[in-house]
C-alpha positions in Angstrom: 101.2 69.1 144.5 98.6 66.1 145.2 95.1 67.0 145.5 92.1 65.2 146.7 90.0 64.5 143.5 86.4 65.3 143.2 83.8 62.4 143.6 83.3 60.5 140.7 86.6 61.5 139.2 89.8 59.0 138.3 92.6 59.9 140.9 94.9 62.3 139.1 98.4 61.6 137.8 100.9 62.2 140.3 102.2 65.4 138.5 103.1 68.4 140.4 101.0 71.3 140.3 104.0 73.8 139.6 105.0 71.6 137.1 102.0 71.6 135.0 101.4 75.3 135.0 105.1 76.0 134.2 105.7 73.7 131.6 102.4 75.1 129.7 102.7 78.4 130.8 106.4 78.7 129.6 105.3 76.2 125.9 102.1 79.2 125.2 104.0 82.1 126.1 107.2 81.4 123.3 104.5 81.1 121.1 102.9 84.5 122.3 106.2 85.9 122.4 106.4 85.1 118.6 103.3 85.8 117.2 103.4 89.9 118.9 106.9 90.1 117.2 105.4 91.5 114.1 103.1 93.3 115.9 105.9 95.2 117.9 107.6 95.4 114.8 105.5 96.9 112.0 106.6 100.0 111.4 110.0 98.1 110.0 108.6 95.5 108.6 106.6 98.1 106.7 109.6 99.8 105.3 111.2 96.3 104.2 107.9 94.4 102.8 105.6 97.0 101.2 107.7 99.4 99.4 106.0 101.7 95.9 103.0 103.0 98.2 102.3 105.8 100.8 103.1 105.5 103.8 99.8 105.6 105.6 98.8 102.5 102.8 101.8 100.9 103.7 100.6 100.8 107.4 97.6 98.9 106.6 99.0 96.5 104.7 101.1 95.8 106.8 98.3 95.6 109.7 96.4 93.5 107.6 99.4 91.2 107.4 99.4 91.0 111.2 95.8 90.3 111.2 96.3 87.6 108.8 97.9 85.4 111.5 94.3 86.2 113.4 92.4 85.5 110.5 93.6 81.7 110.4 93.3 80.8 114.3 89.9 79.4 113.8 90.9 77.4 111.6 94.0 76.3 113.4 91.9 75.6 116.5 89.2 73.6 114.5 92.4 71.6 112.9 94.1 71.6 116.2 91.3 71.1 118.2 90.0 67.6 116.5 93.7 66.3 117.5 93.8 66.9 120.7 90.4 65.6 121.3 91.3 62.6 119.6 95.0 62.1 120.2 95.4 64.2 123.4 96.6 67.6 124.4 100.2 67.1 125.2 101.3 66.2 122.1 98.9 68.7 120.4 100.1 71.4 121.8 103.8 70.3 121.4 103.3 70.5 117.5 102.3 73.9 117.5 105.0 75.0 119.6 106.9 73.8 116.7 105.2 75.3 113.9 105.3 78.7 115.4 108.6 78.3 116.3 110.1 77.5 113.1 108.0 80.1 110.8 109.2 82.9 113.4 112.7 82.2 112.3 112.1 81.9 108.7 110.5 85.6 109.5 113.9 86.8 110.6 115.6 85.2 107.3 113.1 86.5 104.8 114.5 88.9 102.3 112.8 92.1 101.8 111.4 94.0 98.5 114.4 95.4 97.3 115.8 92.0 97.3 114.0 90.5 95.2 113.6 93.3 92.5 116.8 93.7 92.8 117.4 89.2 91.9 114.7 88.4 90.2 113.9 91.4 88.1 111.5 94.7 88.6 108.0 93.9 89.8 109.3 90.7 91.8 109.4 92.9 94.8 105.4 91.4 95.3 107.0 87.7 96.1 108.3 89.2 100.0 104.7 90.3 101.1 103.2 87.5 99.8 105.9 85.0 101.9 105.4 87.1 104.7 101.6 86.0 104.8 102.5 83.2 104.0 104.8 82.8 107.3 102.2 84.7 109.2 99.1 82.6 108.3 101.3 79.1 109.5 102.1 81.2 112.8 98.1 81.9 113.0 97.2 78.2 112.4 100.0 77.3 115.0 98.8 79.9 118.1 94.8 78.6 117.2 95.6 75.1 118.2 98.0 75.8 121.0 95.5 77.8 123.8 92.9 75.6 124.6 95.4 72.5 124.1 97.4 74.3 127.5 94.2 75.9 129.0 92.4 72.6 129.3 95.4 70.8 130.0 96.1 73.2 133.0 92.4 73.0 134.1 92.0 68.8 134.1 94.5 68.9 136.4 93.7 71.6 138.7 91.9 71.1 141.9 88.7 71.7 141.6 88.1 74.7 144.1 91.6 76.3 142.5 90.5 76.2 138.6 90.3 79.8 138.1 93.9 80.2 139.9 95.4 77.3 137.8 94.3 78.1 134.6 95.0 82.1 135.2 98.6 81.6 135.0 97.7 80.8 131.2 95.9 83.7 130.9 99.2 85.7 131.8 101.1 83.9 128.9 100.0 86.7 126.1 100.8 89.8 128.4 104.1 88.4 129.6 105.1 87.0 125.9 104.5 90.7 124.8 106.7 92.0 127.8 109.2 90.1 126.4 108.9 90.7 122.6 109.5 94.3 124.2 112.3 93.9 126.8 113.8 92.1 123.6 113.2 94.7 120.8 114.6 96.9 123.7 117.9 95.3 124.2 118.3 94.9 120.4 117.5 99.3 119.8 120.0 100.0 122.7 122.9 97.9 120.6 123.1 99.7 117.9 122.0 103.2 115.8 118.3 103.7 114.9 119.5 103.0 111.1 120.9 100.2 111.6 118.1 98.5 113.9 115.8 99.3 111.0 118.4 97.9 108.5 118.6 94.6 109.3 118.6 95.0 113.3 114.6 94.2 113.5 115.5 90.8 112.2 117.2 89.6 115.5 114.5 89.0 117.9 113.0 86.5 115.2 116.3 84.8 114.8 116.4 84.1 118.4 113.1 82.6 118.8 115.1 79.1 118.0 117.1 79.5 120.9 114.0 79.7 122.7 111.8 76.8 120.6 114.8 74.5 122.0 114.0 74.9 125.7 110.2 75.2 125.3 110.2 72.0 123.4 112.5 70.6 126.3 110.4 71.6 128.8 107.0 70.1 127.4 108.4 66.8 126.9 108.7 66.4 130.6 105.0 66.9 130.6 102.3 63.6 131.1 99.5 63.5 129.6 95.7 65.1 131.0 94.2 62.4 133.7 90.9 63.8 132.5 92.0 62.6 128.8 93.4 59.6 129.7 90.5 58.1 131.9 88.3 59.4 128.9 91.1 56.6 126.4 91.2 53.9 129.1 86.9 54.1 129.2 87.1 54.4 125.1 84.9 56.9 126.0 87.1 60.0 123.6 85.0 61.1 120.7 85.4 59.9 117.4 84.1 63.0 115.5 85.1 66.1 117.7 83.8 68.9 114.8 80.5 66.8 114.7 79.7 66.2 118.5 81.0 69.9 118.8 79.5 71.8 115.9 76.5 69.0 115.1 74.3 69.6 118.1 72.5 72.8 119.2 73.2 71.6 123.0 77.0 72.4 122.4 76.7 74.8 119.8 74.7 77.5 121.9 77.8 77.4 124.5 80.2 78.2 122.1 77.7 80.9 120.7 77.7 82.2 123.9 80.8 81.8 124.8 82.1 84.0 122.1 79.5 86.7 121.9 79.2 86.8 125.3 82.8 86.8 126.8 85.7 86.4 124.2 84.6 89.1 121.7 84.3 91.6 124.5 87.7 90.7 126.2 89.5 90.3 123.1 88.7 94.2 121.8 89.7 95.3 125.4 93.1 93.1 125.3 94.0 94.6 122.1 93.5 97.9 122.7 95.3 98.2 125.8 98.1 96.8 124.1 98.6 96.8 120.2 96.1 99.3 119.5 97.9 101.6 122.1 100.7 101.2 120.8 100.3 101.7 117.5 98.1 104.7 118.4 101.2 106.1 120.1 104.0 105.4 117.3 101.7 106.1 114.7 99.2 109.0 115.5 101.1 110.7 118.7 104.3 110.5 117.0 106.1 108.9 120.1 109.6 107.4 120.0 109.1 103.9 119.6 111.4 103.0 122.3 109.7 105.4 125.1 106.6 103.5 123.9 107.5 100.5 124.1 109.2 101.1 127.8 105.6 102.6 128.5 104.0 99.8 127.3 106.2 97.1 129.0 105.8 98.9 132.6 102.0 99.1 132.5 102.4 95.7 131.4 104.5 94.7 134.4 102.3 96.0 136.7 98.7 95.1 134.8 100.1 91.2 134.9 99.7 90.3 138.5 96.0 91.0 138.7 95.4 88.8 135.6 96.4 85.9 138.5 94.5 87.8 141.3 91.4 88.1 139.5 91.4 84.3 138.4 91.8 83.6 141.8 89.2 85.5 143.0 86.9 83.9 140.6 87.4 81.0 142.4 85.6 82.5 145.8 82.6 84.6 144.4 82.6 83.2 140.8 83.5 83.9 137.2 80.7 86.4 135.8 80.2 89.1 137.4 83.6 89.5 137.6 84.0 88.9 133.6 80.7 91.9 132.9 82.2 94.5 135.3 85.4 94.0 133.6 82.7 94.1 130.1 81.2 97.5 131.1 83.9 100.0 132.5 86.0 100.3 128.8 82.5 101.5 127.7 82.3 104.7 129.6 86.2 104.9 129.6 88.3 104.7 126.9 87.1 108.1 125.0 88.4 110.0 127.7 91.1 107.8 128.5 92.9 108.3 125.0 92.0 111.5 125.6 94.1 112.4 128.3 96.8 109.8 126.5 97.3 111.9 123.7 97.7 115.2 126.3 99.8 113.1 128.7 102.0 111.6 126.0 102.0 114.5 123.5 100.8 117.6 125.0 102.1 119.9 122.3 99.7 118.3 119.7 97.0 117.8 122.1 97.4 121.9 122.9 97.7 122.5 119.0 94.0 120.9 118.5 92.6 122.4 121.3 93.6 125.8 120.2 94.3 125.9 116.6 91.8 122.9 115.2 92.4 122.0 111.5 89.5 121.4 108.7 89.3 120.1 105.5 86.8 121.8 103.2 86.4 119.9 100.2 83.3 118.2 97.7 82.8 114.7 99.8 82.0 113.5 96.3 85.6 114.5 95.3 87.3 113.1 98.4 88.1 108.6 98.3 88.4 107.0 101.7 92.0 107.0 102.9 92.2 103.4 103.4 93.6 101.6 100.3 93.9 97.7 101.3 95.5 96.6 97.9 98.0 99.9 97.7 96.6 101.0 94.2 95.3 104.6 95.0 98.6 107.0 95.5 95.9 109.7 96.2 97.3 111.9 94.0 94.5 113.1 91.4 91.9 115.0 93.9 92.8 117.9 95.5 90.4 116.6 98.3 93.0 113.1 98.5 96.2 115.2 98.7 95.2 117.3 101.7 93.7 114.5 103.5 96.4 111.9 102.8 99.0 114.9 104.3 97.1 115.0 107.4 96.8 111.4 107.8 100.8 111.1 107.4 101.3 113.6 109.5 99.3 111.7 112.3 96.8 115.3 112.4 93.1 115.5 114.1 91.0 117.4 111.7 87.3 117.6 110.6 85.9 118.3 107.2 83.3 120.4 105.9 81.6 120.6 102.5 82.4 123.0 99.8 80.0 123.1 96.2 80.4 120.7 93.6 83.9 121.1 91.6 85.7 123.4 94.3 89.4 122.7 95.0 89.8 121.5 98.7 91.8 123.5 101.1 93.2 122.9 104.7 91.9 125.1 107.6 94.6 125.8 110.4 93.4 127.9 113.3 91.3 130.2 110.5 93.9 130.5 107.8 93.6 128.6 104.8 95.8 126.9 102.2 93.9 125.8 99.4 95.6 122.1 97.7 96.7 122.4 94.2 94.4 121.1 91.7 96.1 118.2 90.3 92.7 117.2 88.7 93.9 119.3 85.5 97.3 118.9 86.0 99.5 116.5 84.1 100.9 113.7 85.5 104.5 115.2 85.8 103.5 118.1 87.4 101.3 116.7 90.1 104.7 115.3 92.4 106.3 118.9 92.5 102.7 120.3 93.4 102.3 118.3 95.9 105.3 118.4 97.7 105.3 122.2 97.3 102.1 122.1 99.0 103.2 119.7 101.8 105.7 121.6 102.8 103.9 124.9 103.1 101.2 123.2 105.0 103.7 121.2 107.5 105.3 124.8 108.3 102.2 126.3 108.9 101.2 123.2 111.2 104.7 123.9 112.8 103.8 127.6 113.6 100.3 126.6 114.8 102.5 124.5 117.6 101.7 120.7 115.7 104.7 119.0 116.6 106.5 116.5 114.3 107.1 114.1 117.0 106.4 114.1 120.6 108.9 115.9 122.8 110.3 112.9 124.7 111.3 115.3 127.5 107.5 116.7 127.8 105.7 112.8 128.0 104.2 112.8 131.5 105.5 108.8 131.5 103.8 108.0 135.2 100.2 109.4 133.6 100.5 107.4 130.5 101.7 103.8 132.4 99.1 104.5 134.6 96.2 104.9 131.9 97.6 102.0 130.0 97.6 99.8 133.3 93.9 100.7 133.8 93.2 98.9 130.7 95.5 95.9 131.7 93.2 96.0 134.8 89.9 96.1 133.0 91.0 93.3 130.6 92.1 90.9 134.3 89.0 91.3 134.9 87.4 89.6 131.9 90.8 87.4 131.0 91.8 86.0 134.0 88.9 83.8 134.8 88.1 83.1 131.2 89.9 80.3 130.8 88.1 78.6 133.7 84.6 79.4 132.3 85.5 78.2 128.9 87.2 74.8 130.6 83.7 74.2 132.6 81.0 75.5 129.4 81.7 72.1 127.7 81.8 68.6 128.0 85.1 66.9 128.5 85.8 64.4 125.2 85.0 68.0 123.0 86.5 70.5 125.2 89.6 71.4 123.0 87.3 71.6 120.1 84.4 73.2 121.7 86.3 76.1 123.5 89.1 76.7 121.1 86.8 78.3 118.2 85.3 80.4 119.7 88.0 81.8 121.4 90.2 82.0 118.6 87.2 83.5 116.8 86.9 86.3 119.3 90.8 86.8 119.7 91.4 86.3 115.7 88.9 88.0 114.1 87.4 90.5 116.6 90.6 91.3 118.4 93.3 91.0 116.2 91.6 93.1 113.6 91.2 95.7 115.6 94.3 97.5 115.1 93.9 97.4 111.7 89.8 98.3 111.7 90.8 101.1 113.8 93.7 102.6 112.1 91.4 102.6 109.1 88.7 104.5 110.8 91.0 107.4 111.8 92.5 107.5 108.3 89.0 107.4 107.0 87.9 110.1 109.1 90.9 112.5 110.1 89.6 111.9 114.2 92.1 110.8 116.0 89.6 109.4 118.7 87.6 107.7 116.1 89.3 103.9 116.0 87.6 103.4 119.8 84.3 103.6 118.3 85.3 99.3 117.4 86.2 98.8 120.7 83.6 100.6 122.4 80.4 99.1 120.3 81.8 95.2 120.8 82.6 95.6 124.5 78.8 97.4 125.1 77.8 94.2 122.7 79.4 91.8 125.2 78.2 93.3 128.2 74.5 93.0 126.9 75.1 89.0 126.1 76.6 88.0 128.8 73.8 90.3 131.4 71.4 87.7 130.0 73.5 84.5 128.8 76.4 84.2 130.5 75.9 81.8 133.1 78.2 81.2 136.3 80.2 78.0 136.0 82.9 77.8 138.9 81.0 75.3 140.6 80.9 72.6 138.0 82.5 69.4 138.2 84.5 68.9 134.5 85.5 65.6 135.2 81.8 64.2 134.1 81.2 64.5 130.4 77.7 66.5 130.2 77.4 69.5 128.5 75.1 72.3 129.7 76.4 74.5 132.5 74.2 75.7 135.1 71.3 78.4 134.4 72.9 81.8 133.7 72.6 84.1 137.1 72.8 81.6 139.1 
């Protein structure tokens, strides 16, 4: 595809159009494909990795691993991003692909807890988590350098009336290397028994990610170089300190500041609850089988990808922002009762239980710790309040709590009746485990009898409703997503581009989105409302929206072949 260049600008390479977006598209979404692994497989690499705490505790930590690979991308795409405005982005974003490639697989190799207590000695069990970051941190740094490496690759060689289309098919990358991860994970379940898939069967869809690094790496190489970059060499006109000319001056920095407060943070909150954070809240909370979800999940995802390509191309007729602070604004009024009617279309039976026979905790708040233990010291074992809480939170319940005097023994409401939890406050030591499980059994019968299912009745899911509540999110998130990568392209000036619109959206994506499962799960655990965790998402998006209103400007006119920095006036 040859296309008339804008005035001004150096005739670009002779590189097909197809070419360029394949090649990229194919490169970012391995790397997507490898970094949501985990994510779609936390509830096994929990049982493997962070063995010796409770099972909720064990959760979070294993989150907060997954979010450790978010944690780093800023600091991958400050790394990244001085290289390829230095060096250039092909080759930039060929190393990453590499990187993420090759600690993927090592992810698939890496023994477990029992493993090492059981070859190195008791208490060596701590060496497997700490590898795991490790492994997750390098994918982290890896996936901050590789998006705006393909996004402004994609964009310097797009027409410039087709920008928003171009670079859209980027945008699609994520989505589609989470599809995957699925379809994959799928294939593996449907080989073999449950026990054995969370044996040693998880492992496999990271072992094949070097099958997959081969012909990614294969396809790049075909790849030239940006004509945007290379007009920017010929002219010795690159920059010699990207971080400087990017970070050093308030005419750049207040672009990236509005680039991330105003677009990124928003989007990425909506991107990852539509995906991750559903699906956790599904597996986790509404007791789903995890292959139903993930099937749910993979449809709505299916479906939700197109528009990610329609909505960047409509940006290209009517422009980016409006488009990006409708897409801001509807998650705000709709995702309370959207999980809502989730949890009654995936698991009516508990959704019926709370409505009919809600469950309290009475207890002394002074006597009751927050259910979120990040380091996996607290077995909530010694207050009565901890016990019947931690229960609940296991047992994926809905409940609120009420205050009882100073020194009172908590006890769990269900429909009216009570069951008060044993006081292992004065108990010893040895008789606090037989208490407690004494207790947890009588209270899971009586949760039974009140109609609180164990797990969701995969015969009862209303599967069309839930796709089509998890595609309205995949809609809302097009909306924002697909011309992103356009706006971001056009808010900065060519030779600090990478730079310049990689932090902030790693920043956004890393810290804002990818935390949000585990910021989330914490809340509910924290809290005993299941609805609770979309509180995060909510507040950032309505934060977004209110940015953007008066910051955000519109950008789909600019011309990104000339290296000034300043985008038009927002509104206009």
């Amino acid at each position: 595809m040859e296309t008339a260049s804008p005035k001004g600008a150096a005739a670009p390479e002779k590189q097909n159009g197809a070419l360029v977006i394949g090649a990229s598209s194919v490169g970012t979404m391995f790397e997507w494909y490898d970094f949501f692994l985990y994510g779609s497989l936390v509830a096994n690499i929990n049982m493997h990795f962070y063995t010796g705490v409770n099972e909720t505790t064990g959760y979070i930590l294993a989150l907060a691993t997954f979010a450790a690979g978010f944690i780093v991308r800023p600091f991958g795409a400050l790394a990244f991003g001085r290289i390829g405005d230095i060096v250039g982005r092909k080759n930039t974003f060929l190393v990453t692909m590499i990187i993420m490639g090759i600690a993927t697989f090592l992810v698939g190799l890496l023994p477990g807890a029992a493993w090492f207590e059981g070859n190195l000695g008791a208490g060596m069990g701590i060496i497997a988590p700490i590898l795991l970051v490790a492994l997750r941190v390098l994918q982290g740094l890896a996936i901050g350098g590789e998006y705006g490496g393909a996004a402004t690759y994609i964009a310097e060689h797009a027409p410039a009336d087709r920008r928003g289309f171009f670079t859209s098919w980027i945008q699609i990358t994520a989505t589609i290397g989470l599809f995957i991860s699925l379809l994959v994970i799928l294939g593996v379940r449907q080989t073999m028994s449950p026990e054995d898939f969370n044996e040693w069967g998880w492992r496999i869809p990271f072992l094949l990610s070097a099958g997959l690094l081969v012909v990614s790496v294969w396809i790049r190489v075909q790849l030239n170089e940006s004509p945007v970059f290379l007009k920017m060499k010929e002219e010795a006109a690159t920059s010699k300190a990207p971080l400087k000319e990017a970070f050093g001056k308030w005419k750049n920095v207040k672009w990236v500041l509005v680039a991330l407060f105003g677009c990124v943070m928003g989007q990425a909150v909506i991107w990852y609850t539509g995906t991750f954070y559903g699906l956790t809240y599904m597996k986790q909370t509404l007791r789903m089988d995890p292959a139903q979800a993930d099937t749910l999940v993979a449809v709505s995802l299916l479906i939700g990808t197109p528009f990610y390509i329609f909505f960047g191309w409509l940006s290209d007729k009517i422009g980016r922002r409006y488009l990006i602070l409708a897409g801001l604004l509807i998650p705000v009024f709709t995702y309370f009762p959207l999980f809502n009617m989730l949890t009654h279309s995936a698991n009516p039976g508990l959704a019926a239980a709370i409505d009919t026979s809600p469950v309290v905790v009475r207890a002394d708040p002074a006597a009751c710790a927050l259910q979120f233990d990040p380091v996996g010291k607290n077995k909530f074992d010694t207050q009565s309040c901890d016990v019947a809480k931690a229960l609940l939170a296991k047992a994926g319940v809905s409940y609120n709590a009420t205050e009882l005097p100073a020194g009172s023994p908590a006890e769990i409401q269900i429909g009216g009746q009570s069951y008060p939890a044993p006081a292992v406050e004065t108990m010893a030591p040895a008789d606090r485990a037989p208490a407690i499980a004494a207790y947890n059994a009588e209270v899971s019968e009586a949760l039974k009898a009140a109609g609180y299912p164990a797990n969701a009745d995969k015969n009862l899911v209303n599967a069309a409703m839930v796709v089509a509540l998890l595609f309205f999110t995949q809609l809302c998130t097009a909306m924002v997503y697909g011309p992103m990568a356009a706006m971001l392209v056009e808010l900065f000036p060519a030779k600090v581009r990478y730079t310049s619109m990689s932090l902030p959206y790693h920043i956004g994506n890393g810290w804002f989105g990818g935390l949000l499962p585990t910021i989330a799960f914490a809340i509910v655990a924290s809290t005993g409302n299941i609805y609770a965790g979309i509180w995060y998402p909510t507040i950032i998006a309505g934060i977004t929206f209110v940015v953007a209103l008066f910051f955000l400007p519109e950008t789909y006119k600019r011309d990104i072949t000339h290296d000034k920095s300043g985008p038009v006036n927002p509104g206009s």
